[in-house]
N, C-alpha and C positions, 0 to 999 in steps of 0.2 A: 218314362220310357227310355230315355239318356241314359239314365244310370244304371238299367238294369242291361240293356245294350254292350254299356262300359264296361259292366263288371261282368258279362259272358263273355266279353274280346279277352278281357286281360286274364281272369281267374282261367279259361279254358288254352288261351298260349300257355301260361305257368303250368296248368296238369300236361300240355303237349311235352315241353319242355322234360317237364318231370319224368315221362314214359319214356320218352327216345332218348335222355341221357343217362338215366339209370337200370335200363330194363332192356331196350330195344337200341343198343347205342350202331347200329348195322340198319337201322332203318330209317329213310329219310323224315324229318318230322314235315313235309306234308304231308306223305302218307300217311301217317302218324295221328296229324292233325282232320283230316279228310274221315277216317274211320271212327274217329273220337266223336267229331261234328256227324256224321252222316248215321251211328246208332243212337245218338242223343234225338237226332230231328227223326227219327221216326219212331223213338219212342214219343215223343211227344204228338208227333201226327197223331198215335195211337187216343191220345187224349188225358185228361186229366184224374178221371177212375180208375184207367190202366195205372196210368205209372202210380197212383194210392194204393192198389192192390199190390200188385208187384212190390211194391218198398217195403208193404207187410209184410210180405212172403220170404223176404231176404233180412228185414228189420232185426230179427233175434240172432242171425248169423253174422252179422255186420258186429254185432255189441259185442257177442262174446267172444270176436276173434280180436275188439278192439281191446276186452276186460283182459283176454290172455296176455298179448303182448305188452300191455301194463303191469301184470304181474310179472313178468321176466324181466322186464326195466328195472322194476322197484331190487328184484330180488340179486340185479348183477350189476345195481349203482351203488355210491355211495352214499346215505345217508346225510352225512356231514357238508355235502356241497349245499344243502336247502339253507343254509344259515350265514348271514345274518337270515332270518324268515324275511324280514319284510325289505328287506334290502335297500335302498338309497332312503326308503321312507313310508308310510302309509299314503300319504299326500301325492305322493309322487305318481305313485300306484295308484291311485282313481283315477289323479289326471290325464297318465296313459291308456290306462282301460278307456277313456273317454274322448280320446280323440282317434282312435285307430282298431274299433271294431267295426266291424262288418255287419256283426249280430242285428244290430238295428234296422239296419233296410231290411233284409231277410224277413223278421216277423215282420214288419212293414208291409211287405209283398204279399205275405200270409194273407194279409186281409183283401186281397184280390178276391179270394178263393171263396173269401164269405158266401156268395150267393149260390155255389156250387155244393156246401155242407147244409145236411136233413135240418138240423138241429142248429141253434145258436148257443147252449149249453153245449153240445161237443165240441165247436167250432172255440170256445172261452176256456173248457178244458184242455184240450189239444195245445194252444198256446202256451198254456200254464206248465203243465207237464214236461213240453219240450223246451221249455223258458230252465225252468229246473234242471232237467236231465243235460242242456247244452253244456250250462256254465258248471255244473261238478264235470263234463269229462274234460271240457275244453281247462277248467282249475287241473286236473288230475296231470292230463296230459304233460301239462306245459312244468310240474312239476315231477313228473318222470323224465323227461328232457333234461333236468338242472340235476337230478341225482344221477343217469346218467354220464351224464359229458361235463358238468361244473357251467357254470353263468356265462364265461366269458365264453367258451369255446360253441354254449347255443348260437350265440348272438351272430355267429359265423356263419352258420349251420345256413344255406337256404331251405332243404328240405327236411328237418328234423325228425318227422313221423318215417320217411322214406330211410334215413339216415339210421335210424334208432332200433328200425326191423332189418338191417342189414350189418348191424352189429352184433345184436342180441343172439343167443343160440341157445340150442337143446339137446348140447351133446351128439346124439345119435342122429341129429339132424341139420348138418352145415349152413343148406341154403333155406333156412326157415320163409326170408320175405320172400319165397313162393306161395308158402301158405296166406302169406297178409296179403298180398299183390291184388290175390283175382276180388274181392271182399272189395279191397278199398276201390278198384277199378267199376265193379257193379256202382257203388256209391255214387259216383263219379255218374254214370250213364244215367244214373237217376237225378243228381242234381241239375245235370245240364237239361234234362229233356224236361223237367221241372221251369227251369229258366225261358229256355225256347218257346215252351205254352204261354208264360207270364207274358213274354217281348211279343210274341205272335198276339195273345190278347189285346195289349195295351194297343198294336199296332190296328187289331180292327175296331176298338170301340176310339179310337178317335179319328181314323175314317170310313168309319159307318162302313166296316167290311163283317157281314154276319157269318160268312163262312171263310173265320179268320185261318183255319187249322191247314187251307192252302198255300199259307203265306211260310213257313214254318219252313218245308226247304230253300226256297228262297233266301229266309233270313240266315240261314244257316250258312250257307254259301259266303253270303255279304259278307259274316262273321271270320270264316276261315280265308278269308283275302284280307280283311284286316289284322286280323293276327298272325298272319306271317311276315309283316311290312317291319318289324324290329328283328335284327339280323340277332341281337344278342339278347332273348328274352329272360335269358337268367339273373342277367343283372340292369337291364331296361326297364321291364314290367314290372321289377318288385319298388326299382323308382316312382314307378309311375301307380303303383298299386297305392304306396304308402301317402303320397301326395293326395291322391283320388279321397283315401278313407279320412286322413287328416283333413282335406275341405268340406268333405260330407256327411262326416258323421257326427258333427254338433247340430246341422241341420236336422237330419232325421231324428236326432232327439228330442228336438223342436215340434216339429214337423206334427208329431200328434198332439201336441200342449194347443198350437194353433188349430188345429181342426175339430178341435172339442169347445174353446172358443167361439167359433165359429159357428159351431152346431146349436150352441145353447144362444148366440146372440140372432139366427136365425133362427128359432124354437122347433129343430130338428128334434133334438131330444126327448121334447115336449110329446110327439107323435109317435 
């Protein structure tokens, strides 16, 4: 419940952040922060089959605004900035990938959800699928970014995907990241109302609160008072983002190796 808490204070000041400096820079980011927080928490009021549906309904418009503006990247970068390919090293390259994703908790969280899916084959699909589909766009992405802009000048970048749709163009169309904005902004109402359900769940099965879904603005609240306690979240939060994922994400790698252990020396699995 800490870390899912932590990571809706810090990742939702960074999207605040992200609106009100490059989009809304006329508007106060509590306000900012308040409208963010307040569709998130009642999407989530709404419950955990709405926001499934709804993700559907919007799922294939999110992709191919993401596929588009990937192909504009590719088609108005350079090529040659991808090389060396593997850069300081292959070795180097896992061990970053392994201390500073996120992805981990994330599916992690997935298995909240177990007892809410029909099926346990859709529920082993679903994971699998979106295990796949993350890591090609999140590869893809992150190599439109370096053909784009070159290595060093990502590394600069705090918001790259934000940075990258307000470079790119289409001739007859100057301010294109209007078109990406509202897409990534839905996502957004979707991940957090996602998050909010998880934090409201965790928060009533460990105190035996059954009708946890009134907790939800509440929490919501608590949230946007902590996240506006850093005056300078652009370059606080991403301290404090990077430190968070660096202490926790060899745990959560763990985390299931131990529980399957645990399962088999308890004869869980057995049952």
């Amino acid at each position: 419940m800490g870390h899912c808490s932590t990571a809706i204070i810090i990742d939702s000041s960074i999207y605040t952040d992200i609106i009100g400096t490059m989009y809304f820079t006329k508007t106060p980011p509590f306000i900012v922060y308040i409208v963010l927080m307040c569709t998130c928490a009642y999407g989530a009021k709404k419950g955990l089959e709405q926001i499934g549906s709804f993700a559907w309904i919007v799922f294939f418009g999110i992709k191919v605004s993401l596929i588009f503006a990937l192909i504009l990247t590719f088609s108005q970068g350079n090529l040659d900035f991808i090389h060396p390919f593997f850069g300081p090293g292959e070795w180097e390259i896992v061990k970053s990938s392994t201390s500073y994703t996120s992805i981990f908790a994330d599916f992690l969280f997935l298995g909240l959800i177990a007892p809410y899916i029909a099926g346990k084959n859709g529920f082993k699909n679903g994971i699998y699928i979106s295990l796949v589909v993350l890591v090609i766009e999140i590869s893809v992405a992150m190599l439109a970014f370096i053909v784009l802009f070159d290595y060093e000048p990502v590394l600069m970048l705090n918001y790259p995907f934000h940075e990258t749709i307000r470079y790119i163009n289409l001739g007859f169309l100057p301010n294109i990241e209007t078109f990406f904005f509202p897409f990534w902004l839905i996502a957004t109402f979707i991940r957090f109302s996602f998050y909010l359900f998880l934090n409201a769940q965790l928060f009533g099965e460990i105190f035996n609160i059954k009708e946890f879904s009134y907790l939800i603005p509440s929490i919501a609240i608590v949230f946007v008072f902590i996240g506006l306690i850093p005056e300078t979240p652009t370059f606080s939060f991403f301290i404090i983002r990077q430190t968070f994922l660096q202490f926790l994400t060899p745990l959560f790698i763990l985390f299931p190796i131990l529980l399957l252990f645990v399962s088999k020396w308890k004869g869980d699995l057995k049952r």
